[in-house]
C-alpha positions in Angstrom: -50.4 83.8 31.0 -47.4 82.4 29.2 -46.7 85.9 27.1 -46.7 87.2 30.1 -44.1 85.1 31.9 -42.0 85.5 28.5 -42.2 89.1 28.6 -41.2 89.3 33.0 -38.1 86.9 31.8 -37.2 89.2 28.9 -37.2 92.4 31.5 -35.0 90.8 34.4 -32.7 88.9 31.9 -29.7 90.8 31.9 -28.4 88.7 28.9 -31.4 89.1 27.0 -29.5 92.8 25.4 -29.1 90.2 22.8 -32.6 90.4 21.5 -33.1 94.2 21.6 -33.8 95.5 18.0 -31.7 98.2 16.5 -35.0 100.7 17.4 -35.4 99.5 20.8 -31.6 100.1 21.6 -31.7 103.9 19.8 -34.7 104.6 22.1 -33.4 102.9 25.3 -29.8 104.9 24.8 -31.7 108.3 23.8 -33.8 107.6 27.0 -30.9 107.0 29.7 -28.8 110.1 28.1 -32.4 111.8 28.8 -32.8 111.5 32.0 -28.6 111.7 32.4 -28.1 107.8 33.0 -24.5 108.2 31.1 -23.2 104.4 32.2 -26.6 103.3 30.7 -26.1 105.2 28.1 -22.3 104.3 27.2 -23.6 100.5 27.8 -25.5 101.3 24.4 -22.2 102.6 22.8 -20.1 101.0 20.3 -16.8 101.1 21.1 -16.0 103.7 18.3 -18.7 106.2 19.5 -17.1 105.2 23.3 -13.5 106.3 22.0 -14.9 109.5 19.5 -16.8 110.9 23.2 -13.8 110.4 25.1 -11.6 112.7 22.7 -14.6 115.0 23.2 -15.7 115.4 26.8 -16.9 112.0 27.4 -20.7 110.1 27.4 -22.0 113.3 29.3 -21.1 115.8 26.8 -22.2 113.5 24.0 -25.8 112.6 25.8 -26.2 116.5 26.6 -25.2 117.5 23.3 -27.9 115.4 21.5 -30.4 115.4 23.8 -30.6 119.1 23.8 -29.1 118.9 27.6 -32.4 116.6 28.4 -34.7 118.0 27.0 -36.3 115.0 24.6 -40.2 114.8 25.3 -40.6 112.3 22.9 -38.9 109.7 20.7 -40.6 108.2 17.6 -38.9 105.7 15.4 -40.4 106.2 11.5 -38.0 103.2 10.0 -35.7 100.9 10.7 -33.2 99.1 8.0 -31.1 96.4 9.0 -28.2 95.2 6.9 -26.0 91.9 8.4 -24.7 93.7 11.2 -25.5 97.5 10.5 -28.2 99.1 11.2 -30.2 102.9 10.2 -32.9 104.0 12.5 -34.9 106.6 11.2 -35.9 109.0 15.0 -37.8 111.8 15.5 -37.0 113.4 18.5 -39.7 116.3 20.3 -38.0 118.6 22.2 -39.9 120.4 25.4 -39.9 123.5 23.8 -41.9 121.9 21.0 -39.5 122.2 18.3 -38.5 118.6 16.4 -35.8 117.0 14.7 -37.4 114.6 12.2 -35.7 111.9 10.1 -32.6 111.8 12.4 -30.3 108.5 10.8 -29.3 107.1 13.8 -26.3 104.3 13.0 -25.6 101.2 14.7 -24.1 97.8 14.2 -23.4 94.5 16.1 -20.6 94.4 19.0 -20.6 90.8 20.3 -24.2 90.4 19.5 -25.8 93.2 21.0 -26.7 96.1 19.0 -25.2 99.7 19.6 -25.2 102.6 18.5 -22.2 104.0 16.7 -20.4 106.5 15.3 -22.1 108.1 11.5 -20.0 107.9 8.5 -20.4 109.8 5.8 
């Protein structure tokens, strides 16, 4: 009973973001770009990936860009590495016309707390 009262607080507690892992976020972001939630996406955003979509075309052309225009069947995380405040998540993303993008490094790092996704640098 009590996990379960922890777990309804954790879903109706807006200022629980705070505990979201570095996976949970990439998925949740992936996810709202998916099904074209672009201000839940852009929540998810650092605000150097915010200011990088902006120069081109904004959250929607960033979320249709990578999610192959919503077309994501399925997201699997294979890793996650956490370093103070940076992050790697190792994604595999199925596409609905079966094909996959395995061993996708997806970046992120602490704004304020919260984790989000940011932009790569290589």
């Amino acid at each position: 009973m009590r996990s379960s009262v922890v777990l309804v607080f954790l879903l109706i507690c807006p200022a629980c973001s705070r505990l979201r892992s570095p996976s949970a976020t990439i998925k949740e972001a992936y996810e709202a770009c998916n099904a074209g939630r672009y201000s839940d996406a852009q929540q998810l955003m650092s605000e150097a990936l915010i200011a990088s979509a902006a120069a081109s075309g904004g959250a929607k052309a960033l979320c249709d860009q990578n999610t192959r225009e919503g077309t994501i069947q399925s997201i699997a995380t294979t890793g996650e590495e956490v370093r103070g405040e940076g992050a790697t998540v190792i994604t595999t993303f199925t596409f609905k016309d079966g094909s996959k993008l395995e061993g996708f490094r997806a970046p992120l790092l602490k704004e304020k707390g919260i984790w989000k996704v940011t932009v790569k640098t290589e």
